[in-house]
C-alpha positions in Angstrom: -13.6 54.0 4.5 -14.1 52.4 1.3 -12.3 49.3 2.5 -14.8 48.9 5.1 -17.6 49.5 3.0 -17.0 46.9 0.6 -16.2 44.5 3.9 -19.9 45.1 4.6 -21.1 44.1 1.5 -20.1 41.0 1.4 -23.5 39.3 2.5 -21.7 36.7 4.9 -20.5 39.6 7.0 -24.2 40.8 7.3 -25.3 36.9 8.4 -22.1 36.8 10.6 -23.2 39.9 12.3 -26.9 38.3 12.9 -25.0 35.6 14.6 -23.4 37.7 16.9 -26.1 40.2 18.0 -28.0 36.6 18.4 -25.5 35.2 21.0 -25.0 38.5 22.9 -28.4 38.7 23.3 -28.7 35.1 24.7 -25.4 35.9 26.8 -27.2 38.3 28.2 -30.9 36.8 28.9 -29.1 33.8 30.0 -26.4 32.7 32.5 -25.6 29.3 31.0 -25.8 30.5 27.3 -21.8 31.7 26.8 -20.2 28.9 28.0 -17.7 26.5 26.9 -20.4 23.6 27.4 -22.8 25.4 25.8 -21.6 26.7 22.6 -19.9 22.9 22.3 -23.3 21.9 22.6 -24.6 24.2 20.1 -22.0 23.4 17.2 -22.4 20.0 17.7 -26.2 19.9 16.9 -25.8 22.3 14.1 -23.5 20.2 12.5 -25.9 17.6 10.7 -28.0 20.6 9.4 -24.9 21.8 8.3 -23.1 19.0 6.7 -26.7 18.7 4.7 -26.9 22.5 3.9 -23.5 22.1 1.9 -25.2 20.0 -0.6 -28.6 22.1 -0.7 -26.7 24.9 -1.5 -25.7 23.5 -4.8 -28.5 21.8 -6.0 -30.4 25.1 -4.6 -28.0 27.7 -6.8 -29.4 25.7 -9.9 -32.6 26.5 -8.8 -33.6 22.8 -7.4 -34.7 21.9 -4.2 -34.0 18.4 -2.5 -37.1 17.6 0.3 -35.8 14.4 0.6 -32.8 15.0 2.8 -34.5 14.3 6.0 -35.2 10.6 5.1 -32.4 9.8 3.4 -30.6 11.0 6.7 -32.9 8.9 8.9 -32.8 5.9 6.2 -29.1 5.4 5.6 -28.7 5.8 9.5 -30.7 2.5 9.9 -29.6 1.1 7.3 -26.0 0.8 8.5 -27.4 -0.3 11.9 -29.0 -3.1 10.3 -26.1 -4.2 8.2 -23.4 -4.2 11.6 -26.6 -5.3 13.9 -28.6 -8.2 12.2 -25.6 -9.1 9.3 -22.6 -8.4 11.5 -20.8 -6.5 8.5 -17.9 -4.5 9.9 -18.5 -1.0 10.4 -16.5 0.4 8.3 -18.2 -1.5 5.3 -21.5 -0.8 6.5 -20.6 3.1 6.6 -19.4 2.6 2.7 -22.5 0.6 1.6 -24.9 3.2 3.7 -22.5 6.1 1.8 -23.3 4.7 -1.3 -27.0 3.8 -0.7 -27.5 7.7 -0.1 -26.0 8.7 -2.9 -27.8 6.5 -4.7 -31.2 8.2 -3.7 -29.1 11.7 -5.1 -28.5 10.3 -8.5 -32.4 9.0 -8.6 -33.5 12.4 -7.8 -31.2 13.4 -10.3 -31.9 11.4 -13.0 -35.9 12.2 -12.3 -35.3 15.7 -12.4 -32.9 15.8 -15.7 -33.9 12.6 -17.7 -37.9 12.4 -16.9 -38.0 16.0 -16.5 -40.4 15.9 -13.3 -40.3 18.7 -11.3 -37.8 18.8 -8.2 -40.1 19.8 -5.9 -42.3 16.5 -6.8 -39.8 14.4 -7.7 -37.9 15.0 -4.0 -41.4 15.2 -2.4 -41.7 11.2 -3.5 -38.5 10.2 -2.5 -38.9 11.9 0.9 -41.9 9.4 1.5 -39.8 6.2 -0.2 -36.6 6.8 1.9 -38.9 7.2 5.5 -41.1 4.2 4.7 -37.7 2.3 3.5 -36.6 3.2 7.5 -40.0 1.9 8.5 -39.3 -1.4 6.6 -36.0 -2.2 7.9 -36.7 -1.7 11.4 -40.2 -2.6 12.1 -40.7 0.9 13.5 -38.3 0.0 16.2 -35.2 2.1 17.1 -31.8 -0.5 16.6 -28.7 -0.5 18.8 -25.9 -2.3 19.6 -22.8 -1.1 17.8 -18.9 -1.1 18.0 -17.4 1.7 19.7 -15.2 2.1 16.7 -18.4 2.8 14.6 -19.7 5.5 17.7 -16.6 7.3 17.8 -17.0 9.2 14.9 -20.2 10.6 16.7 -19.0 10.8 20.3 -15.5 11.8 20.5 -13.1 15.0 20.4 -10.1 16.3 19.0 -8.4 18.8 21.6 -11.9 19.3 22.8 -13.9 19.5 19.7 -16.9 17.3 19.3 -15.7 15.3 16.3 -19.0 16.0 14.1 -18.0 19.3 13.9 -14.6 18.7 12.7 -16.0 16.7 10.0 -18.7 19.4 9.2 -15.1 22.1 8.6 -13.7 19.7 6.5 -16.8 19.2 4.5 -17.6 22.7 4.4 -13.5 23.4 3.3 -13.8 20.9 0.8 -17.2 22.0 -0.5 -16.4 26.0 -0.5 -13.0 24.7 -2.6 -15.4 22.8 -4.6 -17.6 25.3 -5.7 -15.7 28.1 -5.8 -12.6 27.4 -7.1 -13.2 24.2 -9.9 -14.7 24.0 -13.6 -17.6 22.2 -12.0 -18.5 24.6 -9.2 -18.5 27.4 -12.1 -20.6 25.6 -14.2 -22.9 25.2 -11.3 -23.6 28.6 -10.8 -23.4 29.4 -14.5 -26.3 26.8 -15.0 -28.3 28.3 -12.0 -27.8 32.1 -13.4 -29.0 31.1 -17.0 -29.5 27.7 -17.9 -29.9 28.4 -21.6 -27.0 30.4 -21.9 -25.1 28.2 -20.5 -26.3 25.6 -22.8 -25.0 27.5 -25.3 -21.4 27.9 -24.6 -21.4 24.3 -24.3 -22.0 23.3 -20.1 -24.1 19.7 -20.4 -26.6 21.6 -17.6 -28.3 17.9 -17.4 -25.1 16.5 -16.1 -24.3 19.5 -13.8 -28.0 19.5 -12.3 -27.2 15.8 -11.6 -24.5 16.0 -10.0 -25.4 18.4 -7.7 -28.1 15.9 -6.2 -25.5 13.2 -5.9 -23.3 15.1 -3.6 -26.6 15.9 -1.6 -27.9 12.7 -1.5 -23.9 11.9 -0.5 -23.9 14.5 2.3 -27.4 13.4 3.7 -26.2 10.1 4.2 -22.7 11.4 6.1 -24.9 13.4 8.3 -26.8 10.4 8.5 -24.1 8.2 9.6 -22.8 10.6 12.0 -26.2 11.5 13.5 -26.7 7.7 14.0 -23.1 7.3 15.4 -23.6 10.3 18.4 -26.7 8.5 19.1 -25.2 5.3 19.4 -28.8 4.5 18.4 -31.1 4.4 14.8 -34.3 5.5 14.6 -36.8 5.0 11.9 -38.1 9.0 12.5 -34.3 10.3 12.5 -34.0 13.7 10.7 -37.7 14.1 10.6 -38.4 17.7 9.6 -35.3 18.2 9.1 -35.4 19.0 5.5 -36.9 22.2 6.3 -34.3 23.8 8.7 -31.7 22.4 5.9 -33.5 24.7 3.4 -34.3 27.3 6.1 -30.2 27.2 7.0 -29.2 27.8 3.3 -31.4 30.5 2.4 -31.1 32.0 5.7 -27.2 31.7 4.6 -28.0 33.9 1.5 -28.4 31.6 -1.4 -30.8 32.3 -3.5 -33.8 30.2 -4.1 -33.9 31.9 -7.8 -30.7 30.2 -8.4 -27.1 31.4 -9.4 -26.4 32.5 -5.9 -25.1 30.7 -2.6 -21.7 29.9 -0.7 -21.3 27.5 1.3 -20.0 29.9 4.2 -23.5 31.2 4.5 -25.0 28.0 4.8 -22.7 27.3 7.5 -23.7 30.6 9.4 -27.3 30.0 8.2 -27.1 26.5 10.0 -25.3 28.1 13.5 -28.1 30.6 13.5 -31.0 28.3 14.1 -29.2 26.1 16.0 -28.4 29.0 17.9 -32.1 30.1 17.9 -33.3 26.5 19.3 -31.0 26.4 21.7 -31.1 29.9 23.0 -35.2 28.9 23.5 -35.2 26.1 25.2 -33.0 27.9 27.4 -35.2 30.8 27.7 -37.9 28.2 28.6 -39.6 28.9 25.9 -42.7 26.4 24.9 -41.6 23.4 22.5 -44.6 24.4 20.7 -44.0 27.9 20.2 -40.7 27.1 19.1 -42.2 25.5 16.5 -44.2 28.4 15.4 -40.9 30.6 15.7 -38.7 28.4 13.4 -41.4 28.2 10.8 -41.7 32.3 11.1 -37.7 32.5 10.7 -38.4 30.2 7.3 -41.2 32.2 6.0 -39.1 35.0 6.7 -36.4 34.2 4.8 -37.8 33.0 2.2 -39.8 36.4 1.4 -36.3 38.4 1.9 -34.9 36.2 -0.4 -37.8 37.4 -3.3 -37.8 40.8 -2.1 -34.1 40.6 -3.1 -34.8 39.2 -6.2 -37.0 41.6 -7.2 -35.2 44.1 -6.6 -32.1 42.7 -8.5 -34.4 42.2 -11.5 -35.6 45.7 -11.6 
C-alpha cells in the first residue's frame, strides 16, 4: 500500500490520470474520438505546443516567462521560406540559419532580462511584437510556398506510422528531461528558481543560468517553427498566433510552478496532450469555435489559480 501511495504522489501520475478520464470521456461522447486516425491526429497537433513547452518549462522553473514564443515560431517559419523561396538557399541551410535566428531572439530576451534587468514579462511582451511585425516585413503579409519535398518531409512524413513531428517532439522531450534532470546545468536551474540568492552564494552565476534557459527556448520555438512551417508546406505571417498562451497554459497545467523551482518536462508533455486533447475533443463535440475560446482561457485561469493555491499552501 505504501508503494502505491507514493506512485500517486508523484504529480505526473495525477496529470496522467486527467488525461485518461479526458479521453474515456470523449471515447464515449464520441464515435470517431478513439481511433487510430484520431489520436494520430491529436499528437501531431500537440507536438508544436509541446516541443515549445520543453523550453518554457525551464525558463518558467527560474521564475521567468517567455511571451514571445508565438512569434518567434511564426517568424523563423517565414524566414526559412524566404531564404529557400526568394534566395534559393538549400534547405537544409535555411533550417540552420532560421535555427540560429530563433535562438538569437532567446539570448536577446536573455541578455534583457539578466544584463538590463527589465522585467521578463516586459521584456518578452516586446519581442513578441518585434518577431510578428519581423513576419509581417518579410512577407508583405502574404502566406509563402513553394518548397522542396526534402524540406516538407520533416513535417509530413512517418516512421512505422508515426507522424514524424511527434517523433521529434520524444526526442526533444528525452533529451530535455536528461537535460534538466540529470546535468550540473539542469540543477543549477532549478536551484536558481528555488532561491536565487542562495544560490548565488554557493557560487551558481544565476545571470548565466537565467540566460541560458531563454536560448534553448528561443531554440525550441524556432524547431517548432520549422516543423509547423514544414507540415504546412506553407508560411504564414500569423503562424503560432496565440500560441504563447496554450504553451504557458501546457506547462503549468503540466505542474511547473509559475513560483519557480518546480517543473519536469514529462508534465509539460502531458500538460500539452491535455489541451490538445481538449480542442480536439470540441470540435468533435461540435462545440462553437467561440466557446472554445472561452473554455481554453477558463482551463488557463484555472491552472494558474491551482498553481498559487499550491504555493500557498507549501509556504504555510
Amino acid at each position: 500500500m505504501q508503494k502505491i501511495k507514493r506512485i500517486f504522489e508523484i504529480k505526473e501520475i495525477g496529470i496522467l490520470l486527467i488525461l485518461l478520464v479526458l479521453m474515456l470521456f470523449l471515447s464515449i461522447a464520441t464515435d470517431t474520438f478513439f481511433t487510430a486516425a484520431n489520436i494520430f491526429d491529436v499528437l501531431l497537433n500537440s507536438s508544436f505546443i509541446a516541443v515549445m513547452a520543453c523550453g518554457m518549462t525551464m525558463v518558467i522553473i527560474t521564475t521567468g516567462i517567455d511571451l514571445s514564443v508565438g512569434s518567434v515560431m511564426g517568424f523563423v517559419g517565414m524566414f526559412m521560406a524566404i531564404m529557400m523561396v526568394d534566395f534559393s538557399l538549400p534547405p537544409i541551410l535555411a533550417i540552420i540559419l532560421g535555427l540560429a535566428v530563433g535562438t538569437l531572439f532567446g539570448f536577446i530576451n536573455g541578455l534583457l532580462v539578466t544584463k538590463v534587468k527589465l522585467p521578463p514579462f516586459i521584456t518578452t511582451l516586446g519581442m513578441m511584437s518585434v518577431g510578428r511585425g519581423l513576419a509581417y516585413v518579410l512577407s508583405g503579409g502574404w502566406p509563402v510556398s513553394g518548397f522542396p519535398d526534402s524540406f516538407m518531409i520533416s513535417g509530413q512524413g512517418h516512421f512505422l506510422g508515426i507522424p514524424l513531428p511527434v517523433i521529434y517532439l520524444l526526442v526533444i522531450a528525452v533529451v530535455s528531461h536528461i537535460f534538466l534532470k540529470y546535468t550540473v546545468l539542469g540543477k543549477y536551474i532549478f536551484a536558481v528558481g528555488g532561491n536565487e540568492k542562495a544560490a548565488k552564494l554557493v557560487g551558481v552565476k544565476a545571470e548565466k543560468v537565467i540566460l541560458t534557459t531563454y536560448v534553448i527556448n528561443g531554440f525550441l520555438a524556432a524547431m517548432s517553427g520549422f516543423l509547423m512551417t514544414s507540415w504546412l508546406g506553407m508560411a504564414q505571417p500569423n503562424a503560432g498566433q496565440g500560441y504563447e498562451l496554450d504553451v504557458i497554459a501546457a506547462t503549468v497545467i503540466g505542474g511547473t510552478s509559475l513560483s519557480g523551482g518546480e517543473g519536469s518536462i514529462l508534465g509539460a508533455v502531458l500538460g500539452a496532450w491535455i489541451m490538445a486533447t481538449l480542442r480536439n475533443g470540441m470540435i468533435l463535440l461540435g462545440v462553437s469555435s467561440f466557446w472554445q475560446e472561452v473554455v481554453i482561457g477558463v482551463v488557463i485561469v484555472a491552472a494558474v489559480a491551482l498553481d498559487r493555491m499550491r504555493s500557498r499552501g507549501e509556504e504555510e
